[in-house]
Backbone bond lengths (Angstrom), bond angles and torsions (degrees), N, CA, C in turn:
res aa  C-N    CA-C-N  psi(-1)  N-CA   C-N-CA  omega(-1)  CA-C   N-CA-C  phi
1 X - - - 1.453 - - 1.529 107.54 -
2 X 1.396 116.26 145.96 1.396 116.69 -161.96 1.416 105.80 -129.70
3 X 1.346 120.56 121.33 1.535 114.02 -168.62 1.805 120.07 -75.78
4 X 1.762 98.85 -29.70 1.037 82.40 168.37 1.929 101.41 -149.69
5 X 1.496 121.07 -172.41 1.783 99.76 -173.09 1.420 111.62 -60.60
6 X 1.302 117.79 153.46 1.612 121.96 177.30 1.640 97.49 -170.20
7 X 0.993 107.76 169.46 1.449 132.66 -172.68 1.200 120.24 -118.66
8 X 1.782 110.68 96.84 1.157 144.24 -171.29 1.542 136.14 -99.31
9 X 1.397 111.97 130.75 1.519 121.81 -178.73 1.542 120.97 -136.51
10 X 1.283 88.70 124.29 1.749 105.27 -164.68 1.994 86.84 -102.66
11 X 1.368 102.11 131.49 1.588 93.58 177.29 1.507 89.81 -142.18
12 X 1.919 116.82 155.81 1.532 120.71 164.29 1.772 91.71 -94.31
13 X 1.569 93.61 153.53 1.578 90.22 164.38 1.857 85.27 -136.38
14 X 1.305 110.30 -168.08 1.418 147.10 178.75 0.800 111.51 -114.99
15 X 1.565 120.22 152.31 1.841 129.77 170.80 1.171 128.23 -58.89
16 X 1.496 86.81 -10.29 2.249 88.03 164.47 1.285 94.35 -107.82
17 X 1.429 148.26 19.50 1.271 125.11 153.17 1.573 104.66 108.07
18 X 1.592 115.76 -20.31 1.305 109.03 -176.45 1.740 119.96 -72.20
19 X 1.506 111.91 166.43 1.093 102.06 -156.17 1.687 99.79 -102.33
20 X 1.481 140.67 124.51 1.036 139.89 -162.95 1.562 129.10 -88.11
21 X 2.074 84.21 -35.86 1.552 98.14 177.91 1.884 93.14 -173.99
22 X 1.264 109.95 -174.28 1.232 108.73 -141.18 1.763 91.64 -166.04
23 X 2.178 114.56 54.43 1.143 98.93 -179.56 1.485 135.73 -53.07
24 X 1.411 126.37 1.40 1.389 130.30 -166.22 1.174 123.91 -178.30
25 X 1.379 128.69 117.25 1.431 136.46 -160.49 1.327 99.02 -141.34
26 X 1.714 117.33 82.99 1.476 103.33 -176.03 1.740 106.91 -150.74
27 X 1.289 117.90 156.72 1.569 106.73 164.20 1.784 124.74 -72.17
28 X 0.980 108.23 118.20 1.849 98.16 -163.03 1.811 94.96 -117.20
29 X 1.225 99.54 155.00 1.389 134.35 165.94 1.376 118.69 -50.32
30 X 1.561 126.92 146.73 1.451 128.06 171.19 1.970 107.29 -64.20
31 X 1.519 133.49 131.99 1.049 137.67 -157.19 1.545 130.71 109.53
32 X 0.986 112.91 173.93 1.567 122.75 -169.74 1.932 115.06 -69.21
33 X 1.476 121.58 137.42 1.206 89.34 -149.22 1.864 72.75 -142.84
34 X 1.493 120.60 148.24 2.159 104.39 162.59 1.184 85.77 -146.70
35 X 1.297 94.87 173.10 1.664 136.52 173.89 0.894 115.69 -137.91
36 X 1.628 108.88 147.16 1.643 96.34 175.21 1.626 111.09 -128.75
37 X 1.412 136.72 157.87 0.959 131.03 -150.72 1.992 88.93 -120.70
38 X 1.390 94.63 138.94 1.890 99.72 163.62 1.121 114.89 -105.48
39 X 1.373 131.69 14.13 1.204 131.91 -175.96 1.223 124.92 45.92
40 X 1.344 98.21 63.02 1.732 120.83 169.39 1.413 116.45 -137.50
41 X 1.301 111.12 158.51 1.394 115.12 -168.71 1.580 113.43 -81.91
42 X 1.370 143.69 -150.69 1.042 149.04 -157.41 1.635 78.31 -115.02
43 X 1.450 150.76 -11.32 1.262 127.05 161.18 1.319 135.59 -106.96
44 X 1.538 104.17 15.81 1.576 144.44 178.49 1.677 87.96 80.27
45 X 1.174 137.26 45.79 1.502 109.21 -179.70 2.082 76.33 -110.49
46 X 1.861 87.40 154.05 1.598 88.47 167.28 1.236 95.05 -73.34
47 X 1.993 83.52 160.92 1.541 111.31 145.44 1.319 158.59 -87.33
48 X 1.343 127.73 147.59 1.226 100.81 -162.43 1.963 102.86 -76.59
49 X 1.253 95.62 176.28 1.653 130.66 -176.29 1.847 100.76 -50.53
50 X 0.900 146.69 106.50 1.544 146.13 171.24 1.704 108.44 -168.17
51 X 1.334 87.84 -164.78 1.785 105.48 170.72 1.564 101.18 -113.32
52 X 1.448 103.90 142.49 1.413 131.95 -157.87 1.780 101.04 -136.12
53 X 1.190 117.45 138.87 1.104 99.88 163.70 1.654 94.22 -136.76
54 X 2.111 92.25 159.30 1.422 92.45 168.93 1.336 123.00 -146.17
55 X 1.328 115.50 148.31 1.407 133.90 -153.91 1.467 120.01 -107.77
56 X 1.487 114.96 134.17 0.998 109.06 175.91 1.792 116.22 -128.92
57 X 1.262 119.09 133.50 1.375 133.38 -137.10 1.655 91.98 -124.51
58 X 1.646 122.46 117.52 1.488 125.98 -176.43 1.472 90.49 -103.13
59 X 0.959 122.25 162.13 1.550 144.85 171.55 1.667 103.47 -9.77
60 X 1.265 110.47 49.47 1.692 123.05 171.52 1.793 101.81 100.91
61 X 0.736 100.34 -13.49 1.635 90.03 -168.38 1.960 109.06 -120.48
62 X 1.571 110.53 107.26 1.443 130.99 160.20 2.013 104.12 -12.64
63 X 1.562 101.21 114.35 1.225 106.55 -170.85 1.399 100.51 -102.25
64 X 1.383 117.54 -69.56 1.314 148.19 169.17 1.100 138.78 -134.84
65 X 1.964 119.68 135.15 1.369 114.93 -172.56 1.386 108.16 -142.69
66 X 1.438 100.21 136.96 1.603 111.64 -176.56 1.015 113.59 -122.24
67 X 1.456 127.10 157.73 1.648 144.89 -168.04 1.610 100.64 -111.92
68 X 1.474 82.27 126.92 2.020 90.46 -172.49 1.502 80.57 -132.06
69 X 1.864 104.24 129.26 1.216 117.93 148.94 1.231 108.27 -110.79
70 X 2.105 85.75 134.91 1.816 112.11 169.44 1.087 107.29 -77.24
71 X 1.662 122.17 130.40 1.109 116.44 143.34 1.639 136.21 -122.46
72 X 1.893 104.12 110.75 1.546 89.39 -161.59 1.465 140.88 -58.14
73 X 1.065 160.09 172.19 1.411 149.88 173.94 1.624 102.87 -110.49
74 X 1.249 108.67 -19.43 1.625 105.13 -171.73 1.693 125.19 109.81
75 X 1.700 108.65 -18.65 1.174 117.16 -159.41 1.283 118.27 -98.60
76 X 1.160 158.68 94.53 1.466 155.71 -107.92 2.072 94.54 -92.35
């Protein structure tokens, strides 16, 4: 939720830090705002099964970051 407009980036990274995908790179509005992730990389291929974390970046500066574990089922 965003108190007022700013320019926002929601990104997944990996446990080495790399960056996987990058659900949202946009200028957004004051209010509540989601994304949702399919668990694919920046070349739509899935990912594999681990811990992921993802970040969200306000007008340059690290807001919030959460740890998402994948878990695969097998099914493309």
């Amino acid at each position: 939720e965003l108190p007022a407009r700013a320019h926002a980036r929601l990104e997944v990274r990996d446990l080495a830090g790399r960056r996987v995908g990058t659900l949202m790179e946009e200028d957004l509005g004051p209010g509540r705002h989601e994304a949702e992730w399919g668990a694919r990389d920046e070349r739509g291929e899935k990912v594999a099964s681990g811990v992921y974390f993802c970040r969200l970046v306000v007008d340059g500066r690290s807001i919030a970051a959460r740890r998402l574990v994948m878990l695969s089922n097998g099914s493309p």
